[in-house]
C-alpha positions as CSV (number, residue, x, y, z in Angstrom):
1,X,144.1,190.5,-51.5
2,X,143.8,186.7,-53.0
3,X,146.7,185.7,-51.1
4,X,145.4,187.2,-47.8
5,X,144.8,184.9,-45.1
6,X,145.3,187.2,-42.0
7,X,144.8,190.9,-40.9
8,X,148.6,191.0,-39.9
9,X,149.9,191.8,-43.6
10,X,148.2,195.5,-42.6
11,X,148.6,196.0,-38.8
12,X,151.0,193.2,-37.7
13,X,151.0,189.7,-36.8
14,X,150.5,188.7,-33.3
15,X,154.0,188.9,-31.1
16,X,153.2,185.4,-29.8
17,X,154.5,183.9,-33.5
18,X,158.4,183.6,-33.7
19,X,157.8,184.9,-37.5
20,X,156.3,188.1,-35.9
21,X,156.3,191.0,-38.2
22,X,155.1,194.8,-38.4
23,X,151.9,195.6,-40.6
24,X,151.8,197.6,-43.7
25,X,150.6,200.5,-41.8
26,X,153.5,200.7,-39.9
27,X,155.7,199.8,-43.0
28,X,154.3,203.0,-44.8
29,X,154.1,205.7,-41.8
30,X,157.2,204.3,-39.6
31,X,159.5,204.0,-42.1
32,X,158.5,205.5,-44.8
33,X,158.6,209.0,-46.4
34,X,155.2,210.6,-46.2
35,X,151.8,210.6,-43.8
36,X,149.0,210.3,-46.1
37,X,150.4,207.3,-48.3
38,X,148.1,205.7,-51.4
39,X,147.1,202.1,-50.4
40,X,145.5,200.2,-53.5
41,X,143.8,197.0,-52.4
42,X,143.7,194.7,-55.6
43,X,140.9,192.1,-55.9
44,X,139.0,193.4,-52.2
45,X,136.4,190.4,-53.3
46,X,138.9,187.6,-53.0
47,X,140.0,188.3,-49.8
48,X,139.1,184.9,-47.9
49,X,137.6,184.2,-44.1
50,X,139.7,181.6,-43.1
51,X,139.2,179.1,-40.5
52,X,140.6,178.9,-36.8
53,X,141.8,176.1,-35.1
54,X,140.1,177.6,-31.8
55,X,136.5,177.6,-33.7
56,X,136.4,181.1,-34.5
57,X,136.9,182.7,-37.9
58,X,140.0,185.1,-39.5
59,X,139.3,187.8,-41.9
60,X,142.1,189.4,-43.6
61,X,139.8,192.4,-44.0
62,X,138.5,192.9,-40.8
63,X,140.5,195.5,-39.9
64,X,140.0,197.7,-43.0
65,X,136.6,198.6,-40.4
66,X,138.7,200.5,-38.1
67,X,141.3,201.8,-41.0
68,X,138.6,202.9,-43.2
69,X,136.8,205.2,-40.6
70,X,138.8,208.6,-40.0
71,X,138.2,208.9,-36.2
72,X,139.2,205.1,-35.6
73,X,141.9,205.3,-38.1
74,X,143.9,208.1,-35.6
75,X,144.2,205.0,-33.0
76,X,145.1,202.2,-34.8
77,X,148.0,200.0,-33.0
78,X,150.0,197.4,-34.6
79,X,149.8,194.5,-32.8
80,X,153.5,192.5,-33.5
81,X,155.1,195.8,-31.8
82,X,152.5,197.6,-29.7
83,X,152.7,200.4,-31.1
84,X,149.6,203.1,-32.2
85,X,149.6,204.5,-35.0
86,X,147.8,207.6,-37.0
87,X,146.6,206.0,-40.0
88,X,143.5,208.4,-40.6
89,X,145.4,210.0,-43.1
90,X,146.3,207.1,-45.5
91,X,144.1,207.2,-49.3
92,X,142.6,203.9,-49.5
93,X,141.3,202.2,-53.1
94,X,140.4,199.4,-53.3
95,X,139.5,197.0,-56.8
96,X,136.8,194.6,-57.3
97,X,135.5,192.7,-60.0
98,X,132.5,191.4,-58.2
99,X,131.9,194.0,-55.7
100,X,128.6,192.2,-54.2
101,X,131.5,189.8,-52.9
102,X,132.9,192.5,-50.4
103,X,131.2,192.4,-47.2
104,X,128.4,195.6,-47.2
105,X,130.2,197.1,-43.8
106,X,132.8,197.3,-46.0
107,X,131.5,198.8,-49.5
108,X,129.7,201.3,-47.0
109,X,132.8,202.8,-46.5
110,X,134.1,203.6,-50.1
111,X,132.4,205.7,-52.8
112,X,132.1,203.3,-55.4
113,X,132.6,203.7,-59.1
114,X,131.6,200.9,-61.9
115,X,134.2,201.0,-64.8
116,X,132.6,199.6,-68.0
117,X,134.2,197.6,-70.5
118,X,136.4,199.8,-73.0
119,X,134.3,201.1,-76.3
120,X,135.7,200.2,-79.8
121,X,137.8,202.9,-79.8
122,X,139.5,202.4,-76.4
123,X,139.4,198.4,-76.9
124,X,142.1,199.1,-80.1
125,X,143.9,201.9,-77.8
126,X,144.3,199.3,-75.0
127,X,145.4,196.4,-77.4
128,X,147.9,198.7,-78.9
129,X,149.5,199.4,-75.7
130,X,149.6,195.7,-74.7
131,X,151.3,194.6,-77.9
132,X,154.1,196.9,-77.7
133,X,154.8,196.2,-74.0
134,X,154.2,191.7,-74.9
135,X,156.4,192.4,-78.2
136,X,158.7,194.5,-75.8
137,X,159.5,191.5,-73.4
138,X,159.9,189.4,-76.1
139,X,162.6,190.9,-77.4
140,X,161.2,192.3,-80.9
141,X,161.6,195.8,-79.8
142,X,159.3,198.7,-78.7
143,X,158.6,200.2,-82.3
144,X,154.5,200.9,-83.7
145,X,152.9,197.5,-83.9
146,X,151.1,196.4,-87.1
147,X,147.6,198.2,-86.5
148,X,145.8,194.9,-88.4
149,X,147.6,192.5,-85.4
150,X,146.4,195.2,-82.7
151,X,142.5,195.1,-84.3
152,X,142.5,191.8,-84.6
153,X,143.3,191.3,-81.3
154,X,141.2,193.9,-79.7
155,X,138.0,191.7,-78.8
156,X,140.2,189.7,-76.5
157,X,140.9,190.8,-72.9
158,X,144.4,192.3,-72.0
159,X,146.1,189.2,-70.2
160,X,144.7,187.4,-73.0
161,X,146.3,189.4,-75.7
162,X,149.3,189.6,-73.9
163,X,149.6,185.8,-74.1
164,X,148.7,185.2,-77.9
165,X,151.3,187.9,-78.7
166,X,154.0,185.7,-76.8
167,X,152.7,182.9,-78.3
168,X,152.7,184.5,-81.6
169,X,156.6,186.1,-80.8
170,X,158.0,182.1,-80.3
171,X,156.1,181.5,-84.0
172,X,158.0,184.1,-85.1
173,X,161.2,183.4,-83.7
174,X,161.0,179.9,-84.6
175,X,161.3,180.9,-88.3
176,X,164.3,183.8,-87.3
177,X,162.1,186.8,-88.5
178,X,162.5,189.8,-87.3
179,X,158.7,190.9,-86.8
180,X,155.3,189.1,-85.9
181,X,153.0,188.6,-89.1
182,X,149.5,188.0,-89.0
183,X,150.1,184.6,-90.4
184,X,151.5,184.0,-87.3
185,X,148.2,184.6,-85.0
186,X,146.9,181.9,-83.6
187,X,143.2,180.9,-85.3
188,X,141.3,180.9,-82.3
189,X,142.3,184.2,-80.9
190,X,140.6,185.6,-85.1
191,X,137.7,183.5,-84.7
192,X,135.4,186.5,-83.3
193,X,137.4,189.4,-84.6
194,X,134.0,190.1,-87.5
195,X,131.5,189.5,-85.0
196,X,129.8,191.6,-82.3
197,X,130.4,191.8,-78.7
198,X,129.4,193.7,-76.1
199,X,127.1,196.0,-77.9
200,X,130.9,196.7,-80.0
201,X,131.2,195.6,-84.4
202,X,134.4,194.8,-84.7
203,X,135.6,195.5,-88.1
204,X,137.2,192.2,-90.1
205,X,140.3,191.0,-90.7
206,X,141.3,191.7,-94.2
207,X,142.9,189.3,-97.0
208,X,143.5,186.2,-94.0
209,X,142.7,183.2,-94.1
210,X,142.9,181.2,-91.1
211,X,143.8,177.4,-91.7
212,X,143.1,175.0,-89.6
């Protein structure tokens, strides 16, 4: 929903435009397969109002109003072919990381559930997976990663693991061997791994010495 500048990416852009086009809406209950698609809205609190040259304002989610209530949803029409539409059975979710961002009309209309940040236990789980997939695409196969790489990497945020293992995959290719080594971890992505976060010990990094 970043990239969202209009309404017409879900029910059509005006027919008035030569680069007209059918809605989402459409998209998923004129051509596709089933009634009651699964809609995830990524990042709802980035969605921007833009500006109008005519004074007014455009809100790419100002529709969600009318596609988020049932009754409303049954009579939705896509405006780039004129055409209404059932949409009351569609499943909506929608993501936010600061859900005060979305408009309250709109929160009002969703059952909202707050995801904490991941315990020790699933922090190590979660590095684990993204290791094997960052190893993965950098060609050093999908085997069992070194457990002290995924701990010491835990702290760190997926995206961010993901890119220190990349990183740490060119070190290791630079030198033509055939796995990452904890040697080859950046510094700065160890600097926290003995300290406490978020309420969470992390455990040390054994026999390493970082050098500057």
């Amino acid at each position: 929903m970043d990239q969202a500048e209009t309404s017409g990416a879900l029910l059509g852009s005006d027919a008035v435009w030569g680069n007209s086009r059918y809605g989402l809406v459409f998209d998923l209950l004129g051509l596709g397969e089933y009634a009651n698609p699964l809609v995830i809205l990524d990042e709802l609190d980035k969605a921007q109002t833009m500006g109008k040259t005519s004074g007014g304002f455009s809100s790419p989610t100002g529709v969600l109003h009318s596609l988020l209530e049932p009754v409303s949803a049954a009579q939705v029409r896509d405006i780039s072919l004129d055409l209404e539409l059932d949409a009351s059975q569609i499943a909506w979710i929608a993501t936010a990381n600061y859900p005060w961002w979305v408009p309250a009309t709109l929160r009002s209309r969703f059952r909202e559930f707050l995801i904490m940040p991941p315990d020790a236990e699933q922090a190590i789980q979660l590095s684990r997976s993204v290791v094997r997939n960052a190893l993965k695409a950098a060609g050093f196969g999908a085997g069992e990663p070194d457990r002290r790489i995924v701990v010491a990497l835990a702290h760190l945020s997926a995206r961010e693991i993901y890119q220190v293992i990349l990183a740490t995959a060119a070190t290791a290719a630079r030198r033509n061997a055939p796995e990452i080594q904890m040697h080859d971890l950046p510094c700065e992505a160890l600097a926290v791994n003995a300290n406490t976060q978020g309420g969470i010990t992390w455990e040390p990094v054994s026999n390493f010495v970082c050098e500057a």
